[in-house]
C-alpha positions in Angstrom: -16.1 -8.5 -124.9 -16.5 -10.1 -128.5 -15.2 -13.3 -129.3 -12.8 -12.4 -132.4 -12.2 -15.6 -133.8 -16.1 -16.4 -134.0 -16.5 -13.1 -135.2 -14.1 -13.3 -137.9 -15.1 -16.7 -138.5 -18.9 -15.6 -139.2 -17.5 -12.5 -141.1 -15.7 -14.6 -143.6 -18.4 -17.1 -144.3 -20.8 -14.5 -144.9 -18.3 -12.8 -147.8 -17.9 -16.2 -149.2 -21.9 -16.5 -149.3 -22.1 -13.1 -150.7 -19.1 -14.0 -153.2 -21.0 -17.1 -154.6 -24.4 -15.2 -154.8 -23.0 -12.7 -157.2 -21.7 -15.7 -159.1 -25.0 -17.4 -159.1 -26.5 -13.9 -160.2 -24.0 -13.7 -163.1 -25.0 -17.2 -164.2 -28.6 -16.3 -164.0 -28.2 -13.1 -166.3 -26.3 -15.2 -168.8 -28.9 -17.5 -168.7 -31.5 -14.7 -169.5 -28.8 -13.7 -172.5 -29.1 -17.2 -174.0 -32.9 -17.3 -173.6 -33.2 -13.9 -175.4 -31.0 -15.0 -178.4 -33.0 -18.2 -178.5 -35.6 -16.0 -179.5 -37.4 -16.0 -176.0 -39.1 -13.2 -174.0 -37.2 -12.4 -171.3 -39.9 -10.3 -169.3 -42.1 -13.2 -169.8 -39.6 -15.8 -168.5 -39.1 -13.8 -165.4 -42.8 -13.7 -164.7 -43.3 -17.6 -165.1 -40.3 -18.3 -162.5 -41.6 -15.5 -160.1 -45.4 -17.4 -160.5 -44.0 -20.6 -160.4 -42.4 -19.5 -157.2 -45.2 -18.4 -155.3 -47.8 -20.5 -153.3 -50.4 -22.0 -155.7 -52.8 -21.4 -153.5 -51.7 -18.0 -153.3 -51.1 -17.2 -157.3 -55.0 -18.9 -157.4 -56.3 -16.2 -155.2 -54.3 -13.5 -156.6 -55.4 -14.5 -160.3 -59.5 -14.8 -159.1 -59.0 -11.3 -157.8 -57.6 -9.6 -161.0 -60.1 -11.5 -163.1 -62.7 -10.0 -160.9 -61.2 -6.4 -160.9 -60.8 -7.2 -165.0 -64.7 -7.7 -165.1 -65.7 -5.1 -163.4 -64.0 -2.8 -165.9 
């Protein structure tokens, strides 16, 4: 047998998460809105936060490999 109030307890939290994260995702395109009438590139922006994201030691690996693969061409 379930336990209703947990469940409906752990089913509300999770819409409120959900709820917030499309606000955050809103706030995030806008951001990318004023960047690109600053003059920025967007596709570029998104490519330094995704890098900057990522395990140095992991983007350094990645990078030594495509430089390799780049000189063998």
């Amino acid at each position: 047998m379930t336990d209703k109030p947990q469940l409906k307890s752990l089913i509300s939290r999770i819409e409120n998460l959900e709820e917030e994260k499309r606000g955050i995702a809103d706030d995030i395109k806008d951001l990318y809105g004023e960047a690109k009438a600053a003059g920025f590139n967007v596709p570029a922006l998104k490519a330094v936060v995704r890098l900057r994201r990522e395990d140095f030691d992991k983007r350094a690996e990645q990078e030594r490999i495509i430089e390799e693969y780049m000189a063998a061409l």
